[in-house]
C-alpha positions as CSV (number, residue, x, y, z in Angstrom):
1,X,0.0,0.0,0.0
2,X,0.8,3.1,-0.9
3,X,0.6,6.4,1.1
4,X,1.4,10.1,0.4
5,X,1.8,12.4,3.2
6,X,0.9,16.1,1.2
7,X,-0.9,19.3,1.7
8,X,-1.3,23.1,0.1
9,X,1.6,24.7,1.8
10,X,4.7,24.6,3.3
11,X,4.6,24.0,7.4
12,X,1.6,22.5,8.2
13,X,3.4,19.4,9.6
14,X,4.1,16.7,7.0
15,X,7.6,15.7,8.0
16,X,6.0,15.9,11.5
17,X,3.3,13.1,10.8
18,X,5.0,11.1,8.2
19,X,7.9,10.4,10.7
20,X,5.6,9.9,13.9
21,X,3.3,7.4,11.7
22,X,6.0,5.6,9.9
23,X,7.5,5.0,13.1
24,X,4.7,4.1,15.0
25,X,3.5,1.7,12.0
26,X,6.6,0.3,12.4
27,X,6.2,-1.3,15.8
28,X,4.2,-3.7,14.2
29,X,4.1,-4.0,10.4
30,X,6.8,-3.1,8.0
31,X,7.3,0.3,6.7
32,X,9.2,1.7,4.7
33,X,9.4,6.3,4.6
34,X,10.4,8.1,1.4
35,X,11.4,11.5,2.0
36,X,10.4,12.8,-1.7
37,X,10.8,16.8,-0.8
38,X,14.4,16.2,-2.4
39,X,14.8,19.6,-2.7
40,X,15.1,20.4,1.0
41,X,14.5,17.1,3.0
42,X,14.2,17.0,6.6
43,X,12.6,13.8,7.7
44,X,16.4,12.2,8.2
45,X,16.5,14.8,11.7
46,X,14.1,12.3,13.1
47,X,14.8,9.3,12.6
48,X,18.4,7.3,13.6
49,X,18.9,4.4,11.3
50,X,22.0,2.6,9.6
51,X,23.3,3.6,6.4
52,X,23.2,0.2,3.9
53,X,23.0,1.6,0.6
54,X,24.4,4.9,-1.1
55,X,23.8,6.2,-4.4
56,X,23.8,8.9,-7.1
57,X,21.7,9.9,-9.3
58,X,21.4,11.2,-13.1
59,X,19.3,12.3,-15.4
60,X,20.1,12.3,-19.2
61,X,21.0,15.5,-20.9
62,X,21.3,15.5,-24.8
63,X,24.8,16.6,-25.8
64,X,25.2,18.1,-29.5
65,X,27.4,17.0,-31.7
66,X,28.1,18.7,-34.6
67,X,29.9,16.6,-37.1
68,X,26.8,15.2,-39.2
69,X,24.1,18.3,-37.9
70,X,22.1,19.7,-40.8
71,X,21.0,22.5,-38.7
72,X,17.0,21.3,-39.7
73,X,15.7,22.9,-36.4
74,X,13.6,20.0,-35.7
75,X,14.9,19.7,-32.3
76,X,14.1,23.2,-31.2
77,X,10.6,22.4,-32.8
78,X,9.9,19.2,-30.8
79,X,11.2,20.4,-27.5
80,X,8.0,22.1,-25.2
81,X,10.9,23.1,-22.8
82,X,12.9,25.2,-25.0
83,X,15.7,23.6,-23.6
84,X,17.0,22.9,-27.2
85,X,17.7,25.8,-29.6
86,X,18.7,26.8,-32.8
87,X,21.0,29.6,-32.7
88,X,22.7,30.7,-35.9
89,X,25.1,27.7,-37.1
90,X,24.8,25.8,-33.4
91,X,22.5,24.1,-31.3
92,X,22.8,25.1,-28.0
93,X,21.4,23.1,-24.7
94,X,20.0,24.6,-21.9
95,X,20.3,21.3,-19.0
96,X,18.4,23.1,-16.2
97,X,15.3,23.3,-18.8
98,X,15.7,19.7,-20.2
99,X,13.1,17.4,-18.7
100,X,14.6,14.5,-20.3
101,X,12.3,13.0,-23.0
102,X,14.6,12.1,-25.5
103,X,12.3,14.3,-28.1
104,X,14.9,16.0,-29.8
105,X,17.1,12.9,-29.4
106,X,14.9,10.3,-31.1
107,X,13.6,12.5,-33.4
108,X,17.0,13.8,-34.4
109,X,17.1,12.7,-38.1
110,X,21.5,12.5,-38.2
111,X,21.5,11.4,-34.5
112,X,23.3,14.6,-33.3
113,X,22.1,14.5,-29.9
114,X,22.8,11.8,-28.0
115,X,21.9,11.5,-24.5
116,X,24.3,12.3,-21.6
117,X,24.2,11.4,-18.3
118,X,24.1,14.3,-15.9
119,X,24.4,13.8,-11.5
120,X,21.5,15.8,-10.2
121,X,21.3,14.5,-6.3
122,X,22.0,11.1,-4.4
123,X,20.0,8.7,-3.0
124,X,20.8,7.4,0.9
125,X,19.1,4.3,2.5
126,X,18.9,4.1,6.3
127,X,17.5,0.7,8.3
128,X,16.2,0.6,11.3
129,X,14.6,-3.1,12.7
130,X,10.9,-3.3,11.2
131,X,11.5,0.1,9.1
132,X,13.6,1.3,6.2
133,X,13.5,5.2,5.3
134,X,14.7,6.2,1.8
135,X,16.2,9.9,1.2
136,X,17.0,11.5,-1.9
137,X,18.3,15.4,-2.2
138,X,18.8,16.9,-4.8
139,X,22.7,18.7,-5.5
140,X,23.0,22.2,-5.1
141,X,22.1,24.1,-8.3
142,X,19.5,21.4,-9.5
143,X,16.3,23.1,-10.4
144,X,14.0,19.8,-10.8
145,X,12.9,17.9,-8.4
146,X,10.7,15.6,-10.7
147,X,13.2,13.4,-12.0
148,X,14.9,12.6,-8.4
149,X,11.4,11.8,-7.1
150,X,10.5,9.3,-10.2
151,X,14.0,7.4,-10.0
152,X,13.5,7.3,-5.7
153,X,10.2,5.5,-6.1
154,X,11.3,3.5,-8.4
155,X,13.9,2.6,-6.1
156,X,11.6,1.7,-3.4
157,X,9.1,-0.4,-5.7
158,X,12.3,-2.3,-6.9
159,X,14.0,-2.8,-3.2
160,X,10.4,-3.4,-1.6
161,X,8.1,-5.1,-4.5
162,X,5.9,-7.2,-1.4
163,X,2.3,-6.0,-1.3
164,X,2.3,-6.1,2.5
165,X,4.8,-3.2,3.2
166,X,3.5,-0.1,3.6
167,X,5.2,2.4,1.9
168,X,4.9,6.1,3.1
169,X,5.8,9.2,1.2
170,X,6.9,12.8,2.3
171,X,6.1,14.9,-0.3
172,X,7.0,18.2,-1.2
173,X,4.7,21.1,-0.2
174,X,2.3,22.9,-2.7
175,X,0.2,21.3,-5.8
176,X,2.8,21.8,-8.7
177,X,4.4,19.3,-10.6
178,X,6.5,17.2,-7.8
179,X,3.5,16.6,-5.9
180,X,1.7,15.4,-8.7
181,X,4.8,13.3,-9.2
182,X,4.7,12.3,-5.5
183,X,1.3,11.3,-5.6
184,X,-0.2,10.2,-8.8
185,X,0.7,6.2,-8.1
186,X,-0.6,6.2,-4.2
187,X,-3.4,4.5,-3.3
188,X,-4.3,6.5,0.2
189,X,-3.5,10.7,0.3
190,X,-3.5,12.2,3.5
191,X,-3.7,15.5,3.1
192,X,-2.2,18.0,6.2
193,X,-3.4,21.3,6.9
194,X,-3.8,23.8,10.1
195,X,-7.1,25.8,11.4
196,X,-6.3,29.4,9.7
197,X,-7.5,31.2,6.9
198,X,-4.1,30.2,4.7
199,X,-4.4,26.8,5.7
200,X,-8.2,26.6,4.2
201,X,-7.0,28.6,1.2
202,X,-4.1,25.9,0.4
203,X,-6.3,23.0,1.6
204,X,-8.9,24.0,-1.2
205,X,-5.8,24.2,-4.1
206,X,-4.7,20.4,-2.6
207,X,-8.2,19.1,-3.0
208,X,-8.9,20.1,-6.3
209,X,-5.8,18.4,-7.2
210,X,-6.7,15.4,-5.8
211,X,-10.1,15.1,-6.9
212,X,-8.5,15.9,-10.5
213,X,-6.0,13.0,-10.2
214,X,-9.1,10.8,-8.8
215,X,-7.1,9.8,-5.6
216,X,-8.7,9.1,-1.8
217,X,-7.9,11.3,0.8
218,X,-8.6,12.6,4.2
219,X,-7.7,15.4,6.3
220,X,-5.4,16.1,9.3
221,X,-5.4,19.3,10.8
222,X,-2.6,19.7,13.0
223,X,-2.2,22.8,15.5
224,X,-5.8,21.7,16.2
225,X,-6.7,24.5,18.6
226,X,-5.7,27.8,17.0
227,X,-6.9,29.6,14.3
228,X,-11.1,29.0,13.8
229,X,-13.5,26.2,12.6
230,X,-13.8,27.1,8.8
231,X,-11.7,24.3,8.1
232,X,-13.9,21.5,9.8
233,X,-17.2,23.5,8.2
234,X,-15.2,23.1,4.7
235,X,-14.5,19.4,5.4
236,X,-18.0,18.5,6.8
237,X,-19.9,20.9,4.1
238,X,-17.8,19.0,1.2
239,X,-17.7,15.1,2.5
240,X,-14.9,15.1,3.1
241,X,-12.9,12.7,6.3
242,X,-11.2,14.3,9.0
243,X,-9.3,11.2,10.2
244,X,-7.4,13.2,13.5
245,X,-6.7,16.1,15.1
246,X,-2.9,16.7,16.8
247,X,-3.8,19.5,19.5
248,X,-1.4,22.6,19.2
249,X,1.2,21.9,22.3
250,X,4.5,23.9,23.2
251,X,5.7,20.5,24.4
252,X,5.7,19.4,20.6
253,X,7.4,22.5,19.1
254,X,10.1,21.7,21.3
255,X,10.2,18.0,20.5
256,X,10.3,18.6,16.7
257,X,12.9,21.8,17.7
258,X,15.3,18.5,19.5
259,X,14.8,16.3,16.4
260,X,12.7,13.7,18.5
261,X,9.5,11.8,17.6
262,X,6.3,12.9,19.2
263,X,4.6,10.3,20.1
264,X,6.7,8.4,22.3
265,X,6.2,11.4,24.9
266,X,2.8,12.8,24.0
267,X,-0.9,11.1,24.7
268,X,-2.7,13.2,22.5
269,X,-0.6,12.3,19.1
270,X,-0.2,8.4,20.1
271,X,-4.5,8.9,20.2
272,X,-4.6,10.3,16.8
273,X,-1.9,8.2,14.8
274,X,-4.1,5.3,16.2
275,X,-7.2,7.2,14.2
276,X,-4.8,7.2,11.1
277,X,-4.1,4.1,11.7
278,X,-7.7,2.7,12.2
279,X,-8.4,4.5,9.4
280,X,-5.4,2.7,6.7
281,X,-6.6,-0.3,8.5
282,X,-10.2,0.1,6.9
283,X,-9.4,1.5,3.8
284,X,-6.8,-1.8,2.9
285,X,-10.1,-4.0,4.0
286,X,-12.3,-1.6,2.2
287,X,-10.7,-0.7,-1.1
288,X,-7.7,-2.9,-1.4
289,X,-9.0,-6.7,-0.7
């Protein structure tokens, strides 16, 4: 089973819950946490494994060679990235634009641009007894994160192919392209947000784009407490599940501010990760059998 951790914005707690649940899943099934925010991931302050596997990462670049090039232009034609260009008597390539569909490649009619790898991040794996967490980041300079998130879960589906792991994702804040990346082959999206006016605003953007992608989710609100009750009014008007609610607390903020897991010292978040929980429980027996 498949679960991404998401939500509208940034801060609203996704590192915080994907590490608690992962870790409390852990105590009795087999998990396995992919930190898929590769452009700044944090998950790896919480959790204290063994490194067993180190790797890096590339993406394919087309490199222009000039020795049989008519100059036809097709490749600036085919490219929607204009990451390929026509300049005069040269091609020129722009890597940070490439997205790496071999379009101008394939299509090349004298075979002028072959493919190149280029590093854009590394991939660490950490194990800890019943759980294995997975972190990719990309190097400094990188502008996208969508390939690095596509190679990392195909990492995970390769090292963990049994149906009975869960596998959790941490993915990057917002509704553009490396969430949809992060998402679009989950079976379960829980989707975190807090009780203010910017939290609904972004929680409305991350529904749409769930309901677009045809994906089940629920709600978390976290700093439940602050803030107002439009967010529960939104969820209840639109039928939409709030599966828990993690109380605002000092004591947490100074947890997460020590790098330590939550639940292990607080009541109220063991309570709710049991919701969640209860709540993968019955959509596996529900959706999944």
């Amino acid at each position: 089973m498949k679960i991404s951790i998401a939500s509208g914005k940034g801060g609203t707690g996704k590192t915080t819950l994907s590490t608690n649940l992962s870790s409390f899943l852990s105590e009795t099934k087999q998990v396995v946490l992919a930190d898929l925010d590769v452009e700044e991931p944090n998950s790896g302050l919480f959790i204290n494994g063994e490194l067993i596997h180190q790797e890096d990462k590339f993406k394919m670049i087309p490199e222009w060679i000039n020795n049989n090039c008519q100059l036809c232009g097709n490749c600036q034609k085919v490219c929607n990235f204009n990451a390929v260009m026509k300049l005069g008597n040269r091609i020129m390539v722009f890597p940070e634009l490439c997205h790496g569909c071999y379009a101008c490649s394939e299509l090349c009619p004298t075979n002028s641009l072959p493919m190149k790898p280029k590093k854009m991040g590394e991939l660490k794996h950490f194990k800890l007894k019943n759980f294995d967490f997975i972190e990719s980041k990309l190097i400094i300079g990188e502008e996208q994160a969508v390939p690095l998130i596509q190679q990392t879960m195909e990492y995970v589906d390769k090292m963990f192919p049994k149906k009975d792991i869960i596998k959790i994702y941490d993915s990057p804040p917002g509704t553009s392209c490396p969430v949809i990346e992060a998402t679009k082959d989950s079976d379960l999206i829980l989707l975190v947000t807090e009780p203010t006016p910017f939290g609904l605003h972004d929680l409305k953007l991350a529904v749409e784009t769930m309901k677009e992608l045809k994906k089940d989710f629920g709600i978390i609100i976290n700093r439940y407490g602050i803030g107002d009750d439009k967010v529960i009014t939104y969820c209840e008007k639109n039928d939409i599940p709030i599966i828990a609610k993690i109380q605002n607390n000092r004591k947490i903020a100074d947890l997460y501010s020590d790098g330590k897991l939550l639940y292990k010292k607080i009541p109220n978040v063991k309570t709710e990760l049991e919701k969640v929980k209860d709540f993968i429980i019955k959509y596996q027996n529900e959706k999944m059998i």
